[in-house]
C-alpha positions in Angstrom: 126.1 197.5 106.7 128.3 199.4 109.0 129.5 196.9 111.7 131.3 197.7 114.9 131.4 194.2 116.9 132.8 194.1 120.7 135.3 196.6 120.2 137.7 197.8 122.7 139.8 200.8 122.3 142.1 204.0 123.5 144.8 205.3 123.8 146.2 203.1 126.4 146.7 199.5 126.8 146.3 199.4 130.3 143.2 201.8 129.9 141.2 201.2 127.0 137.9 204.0 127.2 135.9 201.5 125.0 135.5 198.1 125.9 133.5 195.6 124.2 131.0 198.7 122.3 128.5 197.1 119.3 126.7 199.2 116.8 125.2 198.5 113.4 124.0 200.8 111.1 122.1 199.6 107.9 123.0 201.5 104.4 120.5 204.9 104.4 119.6 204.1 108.0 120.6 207.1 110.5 121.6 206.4 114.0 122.6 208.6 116.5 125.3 207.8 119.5 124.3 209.5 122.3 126.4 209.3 126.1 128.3 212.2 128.0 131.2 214.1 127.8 134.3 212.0 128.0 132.5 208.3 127.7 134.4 206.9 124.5 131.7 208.1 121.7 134.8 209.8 119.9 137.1 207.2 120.5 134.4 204.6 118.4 133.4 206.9 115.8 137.3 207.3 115.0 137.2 203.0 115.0 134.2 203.4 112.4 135.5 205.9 110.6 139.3 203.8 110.1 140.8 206.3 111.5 141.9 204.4 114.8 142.6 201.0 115.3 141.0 198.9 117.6 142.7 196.6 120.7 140.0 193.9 120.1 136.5 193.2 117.9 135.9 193.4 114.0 134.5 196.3 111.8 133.3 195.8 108.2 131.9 197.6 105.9 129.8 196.7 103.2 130.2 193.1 104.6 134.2 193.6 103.7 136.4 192.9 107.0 138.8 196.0 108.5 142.3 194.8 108.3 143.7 198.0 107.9 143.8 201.7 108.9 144.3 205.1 108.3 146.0 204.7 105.1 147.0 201.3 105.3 143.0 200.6 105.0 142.3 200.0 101.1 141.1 203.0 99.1 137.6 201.7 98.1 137.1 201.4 102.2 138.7 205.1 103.1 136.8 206.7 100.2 133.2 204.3 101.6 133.8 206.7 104.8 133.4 210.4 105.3 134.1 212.1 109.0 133.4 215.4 110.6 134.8 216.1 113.4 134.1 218.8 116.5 136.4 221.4 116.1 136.7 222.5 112.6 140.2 224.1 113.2 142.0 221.0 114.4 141.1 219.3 111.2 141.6 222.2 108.5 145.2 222.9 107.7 145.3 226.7 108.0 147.3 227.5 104.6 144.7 226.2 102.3 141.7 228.0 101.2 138.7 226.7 102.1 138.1 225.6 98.2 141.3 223.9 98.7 140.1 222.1 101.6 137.3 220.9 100.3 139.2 219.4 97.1 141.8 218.0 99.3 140.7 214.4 98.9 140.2 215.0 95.3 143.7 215.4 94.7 144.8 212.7 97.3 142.8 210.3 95.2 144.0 211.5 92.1 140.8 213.5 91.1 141.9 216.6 90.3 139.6 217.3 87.2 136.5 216.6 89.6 136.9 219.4 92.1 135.7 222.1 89.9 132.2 220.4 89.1 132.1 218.9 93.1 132.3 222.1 94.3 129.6 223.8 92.6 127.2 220.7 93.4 128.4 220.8 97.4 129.5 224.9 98.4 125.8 226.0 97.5 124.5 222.8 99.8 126.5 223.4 102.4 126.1 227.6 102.3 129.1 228.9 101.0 129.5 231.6 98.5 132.3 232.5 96.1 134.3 235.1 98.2 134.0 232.6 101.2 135.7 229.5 99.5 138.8 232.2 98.5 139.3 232.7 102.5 141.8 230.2 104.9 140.5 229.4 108.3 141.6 232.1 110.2 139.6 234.7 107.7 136.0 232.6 108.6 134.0 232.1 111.5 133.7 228.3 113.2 130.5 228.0 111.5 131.9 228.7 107.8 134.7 226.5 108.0 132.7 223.5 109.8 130.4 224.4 106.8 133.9 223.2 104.5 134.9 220.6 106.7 131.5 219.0 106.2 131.7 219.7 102.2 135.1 218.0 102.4 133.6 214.8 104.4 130.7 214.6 101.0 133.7 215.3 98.1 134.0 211.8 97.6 130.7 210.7 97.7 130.8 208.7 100.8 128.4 205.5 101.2 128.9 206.2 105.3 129.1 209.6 106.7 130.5 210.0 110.4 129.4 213.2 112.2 131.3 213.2 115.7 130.0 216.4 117.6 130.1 218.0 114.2 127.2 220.8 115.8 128.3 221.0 119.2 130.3 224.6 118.8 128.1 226.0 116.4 124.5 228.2 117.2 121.6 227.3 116.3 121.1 228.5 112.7 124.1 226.9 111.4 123.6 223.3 113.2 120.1 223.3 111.3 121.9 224.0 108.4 124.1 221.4 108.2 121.8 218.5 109.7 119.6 220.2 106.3 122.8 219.4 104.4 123.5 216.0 105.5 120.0 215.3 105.1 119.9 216.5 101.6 123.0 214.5 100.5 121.8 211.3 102.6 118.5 211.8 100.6 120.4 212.2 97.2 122.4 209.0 97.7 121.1 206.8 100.2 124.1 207.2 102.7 124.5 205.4 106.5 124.9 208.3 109.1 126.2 207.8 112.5 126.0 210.6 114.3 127.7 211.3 117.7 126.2 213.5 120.4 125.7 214.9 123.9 122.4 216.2 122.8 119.2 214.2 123.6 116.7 216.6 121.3 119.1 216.9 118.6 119.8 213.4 117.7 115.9 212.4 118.4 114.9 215.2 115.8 117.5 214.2 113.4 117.7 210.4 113.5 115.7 207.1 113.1 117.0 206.0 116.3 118.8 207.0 118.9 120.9 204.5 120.6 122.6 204.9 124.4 126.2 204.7 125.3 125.3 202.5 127.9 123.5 199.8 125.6 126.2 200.4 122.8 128.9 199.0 125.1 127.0 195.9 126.9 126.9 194.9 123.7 123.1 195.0 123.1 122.2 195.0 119.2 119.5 196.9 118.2 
C-alpha cells in the first residue's frame, strides 16, 4: 500500500497549501488525483513521492513508515518510488544525453552494468530511437524528452510510479503514448500509479478511480 494519512504541507509554515489530504492506493491499483490549478495536488504527490517533507501526518509504503526524505529516506524506499513531473526541462539536466538521463539512477545506485540492457527494454516502450537517445534536451522536442523523463522514472523498476501533470504540455499523440507506456510497464510488474491531473476525461479513461481534491483533503478514504 501507498499511504498518505492527514498530511499537511507547503512551503510555508504559516501557509501550508495541503492540510489534513488522505489517499491510499493499493499495489497494481491506479488512482487518479484530480482538482484545479494551484489546489496542492503537486505539493502531495512530491509528499508521496519523498521528495518533500510533510508539516504533519504519516506516509508508508509497503506498510514501512516515512522517516526520511529526499536522500535521507532509505534506498529500498527512494528506489519503491518513480516520479514524473510536468515540465520535462526543469527535471533533465541539459548536459546529459538523453541515454544519460535515463541511466542516471543506475549509476546513482551503483548499477552501472544494468543501463545498457534497461535501455533497450524501456527506449523502444517509451518511443525513442537510437539517434534520439544521442541528443541533450535542447536538440528534442517537449514530447521526446518527457518520453526520457518517463524512461528514467521506470529504470529502477519502481513498485509505485508518480505521474504529476506528466501529459499536461504534450498533444495528443504523445500523451496516449505514454499513458500506453505506463500502462504496459504497470501490466508487466503490477505497479501502484497515482496520477495527478486537471483533466476530468483523461484520468477517467486511464484509471480505476478517480478521486476529488476536495474529498482527498476532508479526509474521506475511499
Amino acid at each position: 500500500m501507498l499511504e498518505l494519512d492527514s498530511i499537511t504541507a507547503g512551503y510555508d509554515r504559516r501557509g501550508p497549501v495541503v492540510r489534513g489530504a488522505s489517499l491510499t492506493i493499493a499495489p497494481g491499483e491506479s488512482v487518479g488525483l484530480l482538482g484545479p490549478s494551484g489546489c496542492g495536488k503537486s505539493t502531495l504527490a512530491r509528499v508521496a513521492a519523498l521528495l518533500h517533507r510533510p508539516e504533519a501526518g504519516r506516509v508508508r509504503v509497503d506498510g514501512e513508515s516515512v522517516r526520511g526524505w529526499r536522500h535521507r529516506a532509505p534506498r529500498s524506499l527512494r528506489t519503491a518510488v518513480g516520479v514524473v513531473f510536468q515540465q520535462p526541462r526543469m527535471s533533465a539536466d541539459p548536459r546529459l544525453t538523453l541515454r544519460d538521463l535515463i541511466a542516471e539512477p543506475l549509476r546513482a545506485t551503483g548499477r552501472r552494468a544494468e543501463a545498457g540492457t534497461r535501455l533497450a527494454e524501456l527506449a523502444p516502450t517509451v518511443g525513442l530511437t537510437e539517434d534520439l537517445l544521442a541528443r541533450r534536451p535542447h536538440e528534442v522536442s517537449d514530447g521526446q524528452l518527457q518520453r526520457a523523463c518517463l524512461a528514467r522514472a521506470l529504470v529502477l523498476r519502481p513498485r509505485w510510479l508518480i505521474c504529476d501533470e506528466m501529459t499536461a504540455m504534450l498533444d495528443a499523440s504523445t500523451t496516449a503514448a505514454l499513458v500506453a507506456a505506463v500502462e504496459t510497464y504497470r501490466a508487466e510488474t503490477g505497479a501502484g500509479l497515482l496520477a495527478v491531473a486537471h483533466d476530468r476525461v483523461l484520468l477517467t479513461r486511464w484509471c480505476d478511480r478517480t478521486v476529488e481534491w476536495t474529498d482527498c483533503v476532508t479526509a474521506q478514504k475511499p
